[in-house]
N, C-alpha and C positions, 0 to 999 in steps of 0.2 A: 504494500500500500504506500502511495507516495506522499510525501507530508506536506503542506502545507506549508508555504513561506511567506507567513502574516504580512511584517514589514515588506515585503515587494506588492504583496496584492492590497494594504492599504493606501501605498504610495500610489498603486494603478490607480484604484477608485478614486485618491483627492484628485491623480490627472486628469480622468475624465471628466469628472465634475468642473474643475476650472478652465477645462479647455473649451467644456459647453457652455458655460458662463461666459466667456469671450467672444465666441463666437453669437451670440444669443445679443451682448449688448453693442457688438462691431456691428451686425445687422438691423440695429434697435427695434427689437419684435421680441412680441411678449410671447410667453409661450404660456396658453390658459388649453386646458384639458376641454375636448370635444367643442371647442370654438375651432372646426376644422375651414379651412377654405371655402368647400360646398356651402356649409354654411353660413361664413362671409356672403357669400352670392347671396343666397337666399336673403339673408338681410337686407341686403342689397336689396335687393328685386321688391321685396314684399314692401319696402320703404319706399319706392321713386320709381317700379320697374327699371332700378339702375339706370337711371339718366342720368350720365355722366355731366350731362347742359344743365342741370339743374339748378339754379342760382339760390338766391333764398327767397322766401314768402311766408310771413306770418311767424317772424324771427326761426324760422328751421332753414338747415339750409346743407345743401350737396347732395347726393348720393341715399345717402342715409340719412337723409331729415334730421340732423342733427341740429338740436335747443342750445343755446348756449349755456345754458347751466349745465348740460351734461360734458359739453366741452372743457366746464371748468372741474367739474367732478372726474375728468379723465385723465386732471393735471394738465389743463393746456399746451395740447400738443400745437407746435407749428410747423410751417414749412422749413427748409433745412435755412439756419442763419438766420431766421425771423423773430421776432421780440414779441413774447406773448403778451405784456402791455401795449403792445399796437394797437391804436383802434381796428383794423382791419384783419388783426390776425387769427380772429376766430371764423370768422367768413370766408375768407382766404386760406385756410389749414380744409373747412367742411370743405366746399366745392371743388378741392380735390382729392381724385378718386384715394391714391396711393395714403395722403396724409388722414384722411376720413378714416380710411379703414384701420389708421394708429389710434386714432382716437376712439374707436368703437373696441378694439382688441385692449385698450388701458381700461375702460370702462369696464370692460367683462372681466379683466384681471382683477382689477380692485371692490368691484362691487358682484363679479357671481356670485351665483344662490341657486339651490332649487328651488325653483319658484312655484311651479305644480307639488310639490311635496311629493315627488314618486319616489324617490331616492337615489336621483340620477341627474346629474347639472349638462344636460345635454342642449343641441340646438334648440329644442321649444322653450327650457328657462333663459336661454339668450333672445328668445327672440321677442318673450315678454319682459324679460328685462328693458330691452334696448326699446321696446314701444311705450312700454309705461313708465320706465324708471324705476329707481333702487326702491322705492317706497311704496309701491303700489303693484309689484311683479306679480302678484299670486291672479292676478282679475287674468279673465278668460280673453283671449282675442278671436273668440268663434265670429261676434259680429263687430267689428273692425273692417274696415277697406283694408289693412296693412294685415290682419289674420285670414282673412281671403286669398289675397297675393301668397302669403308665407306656406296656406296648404297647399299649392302650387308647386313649389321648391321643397317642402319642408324633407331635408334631408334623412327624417328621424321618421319615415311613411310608419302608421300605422296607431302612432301615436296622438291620443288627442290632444289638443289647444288647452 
């Protein structure tokens, strides 16, 4: 039986860990469990049908109808070298696609939850996260225009709103 050489295999596991940690904040992307892509889109979609043109109306604005309070609850994210005291840099961070979708992926970082209480923080607790907010997640979005669109996409099929 061959033994076990602690010190080498905890030195592997602190490497891998800090080599992913670098890599993770050189590409500044959070990494939030079952906030996959797919459902990036669907967000996307169920929000704007992903109109990238989408300017602001009725203070939301880009992509994902992003409120400015959730922009600031997501740590005001900006475009790269932009000053989040700007007046413009919260509108100018949502209406684009790349920087919006920082700001939705901080948001789910710092504020997911199961929001259905199934016992699973999957695309439906993001996607009524990201519609109602940190404080109101558990409400249904059966009838919503933006839970319509999302059963559409909803990456997580089978599962109700």
């Amino acid at each position: 039986m061959a033994s076990l050489n602690l010190p080498s295999f905890k030195f592997s596991v602190w490497f891998f860990v800090c080599f992913f940690s670098v890599i993770m904040i050189i590409q500044g992307a959070k990494y939030v469990s079952n906030l996959s892509p797919l459902c990036m889109k669907c967000l996307c979609h169920a929000s704007t049908s992903c109109n990238a043109s989408f300017g602001c109306s009725r203070g939301y604005c880009g992509p994902f109808f992003i409120p400015r309070q959730y922009w600031m609850d997501s740590g005001k994210v900006t475009l790269p070298d932009d000053d989040p005291d700007r007046d413009n840099a919260f509108s100018d961070c949502s209406r684009d696609y790349v920087c919006s979708q920082r700001i939705v992926e901080n948001y789910m970082a710092k504020w997911g939850m199961d929001c259905n209480r199934d016992g699973v923080t999957d695309c439906n607790d993001y996607a009524a996260l990201h519609f109602y907010g940190k404080d109101e997640c558990e409400k249904s979005l059966s009838s919503t225009n933006f839970g319509r669109r999302y059963v559409t996409c909803n990456p997580s099929a089978g599962i109700s709103l």
